[in-house]
N, C-alpha and C positions, 0 to 999 in steps of 0.2 A: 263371700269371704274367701281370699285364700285357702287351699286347702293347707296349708306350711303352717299356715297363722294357727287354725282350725287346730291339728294336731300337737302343736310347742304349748295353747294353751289348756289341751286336755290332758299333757304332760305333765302342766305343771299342777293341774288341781289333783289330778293323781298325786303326784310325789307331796303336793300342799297335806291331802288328806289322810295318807299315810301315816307324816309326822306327829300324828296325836292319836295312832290307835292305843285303846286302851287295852291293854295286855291280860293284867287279871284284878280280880278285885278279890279280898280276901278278907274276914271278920274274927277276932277274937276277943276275948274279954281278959282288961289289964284293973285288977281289982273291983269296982264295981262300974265302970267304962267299957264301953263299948270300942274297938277300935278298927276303922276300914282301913286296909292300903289298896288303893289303887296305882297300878305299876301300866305306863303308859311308854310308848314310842315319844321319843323327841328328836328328830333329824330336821327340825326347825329353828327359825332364830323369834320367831312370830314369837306375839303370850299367846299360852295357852288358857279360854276360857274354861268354867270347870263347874261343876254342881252334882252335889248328893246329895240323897233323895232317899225315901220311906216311903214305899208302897204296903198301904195298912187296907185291907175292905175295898179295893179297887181304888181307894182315896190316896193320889200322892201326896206326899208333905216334903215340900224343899228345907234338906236342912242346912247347905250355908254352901255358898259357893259365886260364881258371877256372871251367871247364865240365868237365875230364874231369882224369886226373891225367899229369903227365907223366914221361914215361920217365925214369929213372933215366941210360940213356945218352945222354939228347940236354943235361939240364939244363945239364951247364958246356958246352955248346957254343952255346947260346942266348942272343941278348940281345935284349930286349924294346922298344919306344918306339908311344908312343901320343899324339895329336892328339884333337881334337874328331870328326873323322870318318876318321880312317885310323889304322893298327894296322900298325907294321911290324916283322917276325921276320928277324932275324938267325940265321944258323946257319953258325958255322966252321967251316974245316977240310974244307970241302966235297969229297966225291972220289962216283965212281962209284954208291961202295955207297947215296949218298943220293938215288941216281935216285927217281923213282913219282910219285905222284898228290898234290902236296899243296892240301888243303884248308882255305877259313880260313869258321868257324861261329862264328853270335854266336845270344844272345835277350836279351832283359831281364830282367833280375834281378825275382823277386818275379811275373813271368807264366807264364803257362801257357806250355809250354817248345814255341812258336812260331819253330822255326830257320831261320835264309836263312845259304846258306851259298854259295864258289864255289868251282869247283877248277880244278889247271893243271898239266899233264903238266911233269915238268921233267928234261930229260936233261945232260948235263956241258957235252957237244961243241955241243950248243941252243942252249944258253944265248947270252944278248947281254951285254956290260959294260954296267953301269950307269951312265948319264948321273948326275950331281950335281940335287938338286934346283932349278930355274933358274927363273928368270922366263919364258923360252920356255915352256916346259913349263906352267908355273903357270896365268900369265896373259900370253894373247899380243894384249893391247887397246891395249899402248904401240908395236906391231910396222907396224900402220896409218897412223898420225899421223906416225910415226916415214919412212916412203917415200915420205910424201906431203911431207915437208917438205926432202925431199934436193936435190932441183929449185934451193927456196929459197936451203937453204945453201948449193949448188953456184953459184948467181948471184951470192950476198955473198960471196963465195975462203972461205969456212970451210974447204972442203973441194975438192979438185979427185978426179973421177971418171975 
């Protein structure tokens, strides 16, 4: 093989591989729901495959995703929602029995099955309530301009401190 060939195509499984790392994976509970966001790279146009997982006893259990098949007993407890770069799993009804290891694994469709995956111990009593998705959280670049200008308003009566 050329060595030119060689290299353009270890270029591209690299930059291929890349685009689907998963970045973090993260659990909380949203009243009696469970909820993972998995927060992934996407510098792809590829789909991205996807699957999360319960490691219970060494026992994985697939809970819904299009990488592996999932359990018969998680399906109606499962709801799905997906973004450009985050993938988040709902799971009801949440009690004890759903403690363990969960993990959220992606690759791209149509590649050589190049997995980045992350995982997050998740226990009942652990667990934190879930904030709302907020602008805090999102983007805190209006949080600056925003204390620097309290002074201001505080001199015009907008506001007394």
């Amino acid at each position: 093989m050329n060595p030119t060939i060689g290299i353009t195509l270890l270029l591209t499984v690299l930059q291929v591989a890349r685009g689907q790392k998963v970045t973090s994976l993260t659990a909380c509970l949203v009243d009696q729901s469970l909820r993972l966001d998995c927060r992934h790279e996407n510098t792809t146009n590829l789909p991205i495959q996807y699957e999360f997982s319960l490691t219970r006893e060494t026992k994985k259990h697939v809970l819904f995703g299009t990488i592996g098949v999932p359990e018969h007993a998680y399906r109606s407890r499962t709801n799905f929602f997906s973004k450009y770069n985050l993938k988040v799993l709902y799971l009801s009804d949440f009690t004890t029995k759903d403690e363990g290891t969960y993990t959220c694994a992606l690759h791209l469709s149509g590649q050589t099955p190049i997995v980045s995956n992350r995982n997050v111990s998740v226990l009942r009593d652990k667990l934190v309530k879930c904030g709302g998705t907020s602008l805090p959280t999102q983007n805190t670049s209006w949080l600056l301009p925003l204390l620097f200008s309290l002074p201001l308003l505080q001199a015009m009566d907008f506001i007394s401190l």
